[in-house]
Residue, then its C-alpha position, 0 to 999 in steps of 0.5 A: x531123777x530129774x525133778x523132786x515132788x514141790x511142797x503142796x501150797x495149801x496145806x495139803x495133808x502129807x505122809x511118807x510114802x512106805x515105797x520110795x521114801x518120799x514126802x506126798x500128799x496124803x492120798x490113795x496113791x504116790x504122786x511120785x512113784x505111783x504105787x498105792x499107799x495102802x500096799x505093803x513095801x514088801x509086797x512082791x507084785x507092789x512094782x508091777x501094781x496089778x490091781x490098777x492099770x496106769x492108763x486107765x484107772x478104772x481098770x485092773x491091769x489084767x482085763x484085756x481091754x483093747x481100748x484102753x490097751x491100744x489107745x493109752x493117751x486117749x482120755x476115758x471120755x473119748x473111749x467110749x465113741x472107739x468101743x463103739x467105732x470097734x463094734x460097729x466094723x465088727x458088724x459091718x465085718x458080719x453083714x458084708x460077710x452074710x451078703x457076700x459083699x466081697x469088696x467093701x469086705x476086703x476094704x473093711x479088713x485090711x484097712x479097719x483096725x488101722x484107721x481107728x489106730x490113726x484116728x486115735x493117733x490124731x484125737x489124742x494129739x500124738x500126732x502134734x508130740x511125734x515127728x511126721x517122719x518118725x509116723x512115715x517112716x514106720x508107716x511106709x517100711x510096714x507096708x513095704x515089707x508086708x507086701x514083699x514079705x506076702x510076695x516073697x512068702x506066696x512065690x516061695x510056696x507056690x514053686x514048692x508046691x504047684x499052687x498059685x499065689x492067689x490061695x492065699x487062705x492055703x498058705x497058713x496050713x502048709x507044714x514046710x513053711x509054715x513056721x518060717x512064714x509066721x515067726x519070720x512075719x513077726x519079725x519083719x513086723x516090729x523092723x519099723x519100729x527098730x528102724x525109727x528107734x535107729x534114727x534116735x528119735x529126738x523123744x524116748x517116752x515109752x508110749x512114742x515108742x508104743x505108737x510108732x511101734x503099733x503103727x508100724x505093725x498095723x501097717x505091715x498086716x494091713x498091706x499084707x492083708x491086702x496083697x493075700x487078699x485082693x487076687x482072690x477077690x479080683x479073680x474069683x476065688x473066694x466067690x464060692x466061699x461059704x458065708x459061715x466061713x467068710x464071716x470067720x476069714x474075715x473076723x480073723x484077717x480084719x479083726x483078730x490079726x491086726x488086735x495082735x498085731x498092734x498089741x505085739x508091735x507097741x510091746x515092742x515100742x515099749x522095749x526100745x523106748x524105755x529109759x528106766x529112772x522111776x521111783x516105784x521099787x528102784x529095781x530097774x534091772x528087774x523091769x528090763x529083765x521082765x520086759x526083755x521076756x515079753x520080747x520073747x513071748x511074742x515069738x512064742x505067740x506067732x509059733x502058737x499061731x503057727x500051731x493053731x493054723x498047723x493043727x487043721x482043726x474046725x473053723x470056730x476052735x480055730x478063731x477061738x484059739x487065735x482069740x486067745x493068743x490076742x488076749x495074751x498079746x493085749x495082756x503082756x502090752x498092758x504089763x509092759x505098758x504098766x511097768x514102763x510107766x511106773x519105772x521110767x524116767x518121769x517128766x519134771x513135775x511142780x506141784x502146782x494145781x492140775x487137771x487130771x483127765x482120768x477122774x478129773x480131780x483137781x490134784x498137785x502137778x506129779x508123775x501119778x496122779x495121787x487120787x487115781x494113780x493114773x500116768x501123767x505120761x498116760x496123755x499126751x504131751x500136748x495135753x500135759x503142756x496145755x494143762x499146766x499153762x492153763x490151770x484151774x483157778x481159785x474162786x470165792x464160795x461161802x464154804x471157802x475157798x475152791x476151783x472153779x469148774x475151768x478146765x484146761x483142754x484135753x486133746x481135740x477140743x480146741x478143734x471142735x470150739 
């Protein structure tokens, strides 16, 4: 440990947290290590704290939210326009689908999820904590390996079996090469994370590794959606395609795979990021254990997938189980995202009063939030430093003493004032 909980300068009620030994404010939730107060020491599940999700309070940790999933530094009140950004390419996805609007389709598909994941990369001020070319690196080799991979892959089984490269929708239900092209996919797909982690990036929080891996990721399938894509639009081939089924190609291609895509690539993020020396428990074999497991589940994923395709059933059976496999990717990213936020070496922390974003409680500068139990991690550093040079102030009521309604600012609002 780095840093050591600074005695509360108001008198603030305190007691002895029952995880970590350590002196805290009297509240819900251990500033220090995170875990809830009230929860047993030998309680086996009080490490991984399933009833609270440390990027978003509010939730449990097993509700597979993708906002709050794929976007964990965006504060709660910037959410909601994201749910809605997501609804409404999810409707787009289904009237350009309905009126066979082939071109504005195929752009929304390949191109939607990721410039959501951009967006909240520059709402949240990621953007300003990471190096532009930690993002260009994972953003470009995703792309190039999508296209080669997609190249390579079609080239491949259009020799084996005399079709062209444009059937693209084909290629996912041959039995020979099936396996090989998605796990191998997989794969390739999580490399620009490996890549910028090789170049020892000058940051190691777990959540940098969650946004260079999730973008790496994302830009893998959306070029590689493009490349599967666009032939078939330019010469016609999917001109005679039902609009029951366009509407299912697309909610898979423009929705479902990049969902899985982001969750599995920031998973991996997470792995390679991860520098244990939190509180919570002190077990940090027992999290790189369970982590380096998650590592294997998503080769256990894209093989389920492979299955999915394999097994030739009926469209909808099919986006439903491919549904289910997202929710499993959303799941297990949230898992690991828990975990790495509450075993992971902390920032040095003061004491002192600070903002919280996630219930915006004024509360003592900690790793956790102590009302909330949110990450102090689970914002972005811009947001954190800005906090603490800008804490609430005290003003005179006739009750006593209280903070003022001044807030620092939370990501985006200096460009909007």
């Amino acid at each position: 440990m780095t840093s050591t909980p600074a005695a509360p300068s108001d008198a603030v009620p305190t007691a002895v947290c029952t995880h970590c030994g350590t002196t805290v404010p009297a509240a819900d939730f251990c500033g220090c290590c995170g875990l809830e107060m009230d929860r047993p020491a030998d309680d086996p599940l009080a490490f991984v704290r399933p009833r609270v999700y440390a990027a978003a309070p509010r939730e449990r940790l097993l509700l597979p939210m993708v906002t709050s999933t794929l976007f964990p530094q965006l504060p709660h009140i910037y959410r909601n326009p994201f749910r809605i950004g997501m609804a409404v390419m999810l409707l787009c996805v289904v009237g350009f689908s309905a009126a066979r609007f082939l071109g504005p389709l195929v752009t929304l598909v390949a191109l939607g999820v990721p410039s959501l994941f951009v967006l909240y990369l520059w709402q949240s001020d990621v953007l300003r904590d990471i190096p532009a070319r930690a993002f260009a690196t994972a953003a470009v080799l995703g792309a190039a390996l999508g296209v080669g991979w997609i190249l390579l892959s079609g080239e491949l089984i259009a020799r084996s079996y005399g079709i062209p490269m444009a059937a693209g929708f084909v290629l996912e239900d041959l039995m020979g090469a099936g396996l090989i092209i998605s796990v191998g996919g997989a794969i390739l797909m999580v490399m620009p994370a490996v890549v910028v982690r090789a170049l020892r990036p000058p940051t190691r929080e777990s959540l940098d590794g969650f946004a260079i891996g999730a973008l790496g990721a994302l830009s893998f399938t959306g070029a590689a959606t493009t490349t599967r894509l666009a032939p078939q639009f330019v010469y016609g081939l999917i001109d005679n395609v039902q609009p029951l089924r366009l509407l299912i190609e697309a909610v898979l291609y423009g929705v479902v795979a990049p969902l899985t895509a982001a969750a599995v690539g920031g998973l991996m993020g997470i792995v390679l990021w991860f520098q244990a020396g939190g509180r919570a428990g002190e077990h940090p074999g027992k999290v790189r254990v369970a982590l380096l497991l998650f590592t294997v589940l998503v080769l256990v994923i894209y093989a389920a997938i492979w299955v999915i395709d394999a097994a030739r059933l009926p469209k909808w059976p099919q986006l439903g189980l491919h549904i289910l496999m997202t929710v499993v990717a959303l799941i297990s990213a949230r898992i690991c995202l828990q975990l790495a936020s509450l075993h992971e070496q902390p920032d040095p922390y003061s004491g002192e009063p600070l903002l919280c974003v996630h219930c915006e409680h004024v509360v003592p500068d900690m790793a956790f939030c102590p009302a909330c139990g949110a990450a102090a991690r689970a914002s972005s550093r811009s947001s954190r430093r800005r906090r603490r040079e800008s804490p609430p102030t005290r003003k005179d009521t006739s009750h006593g003493q209280a903070y003022d309604s001044h807030r620092s600012p939370v990501p985006g609002e200096e460009s909007r004032d």
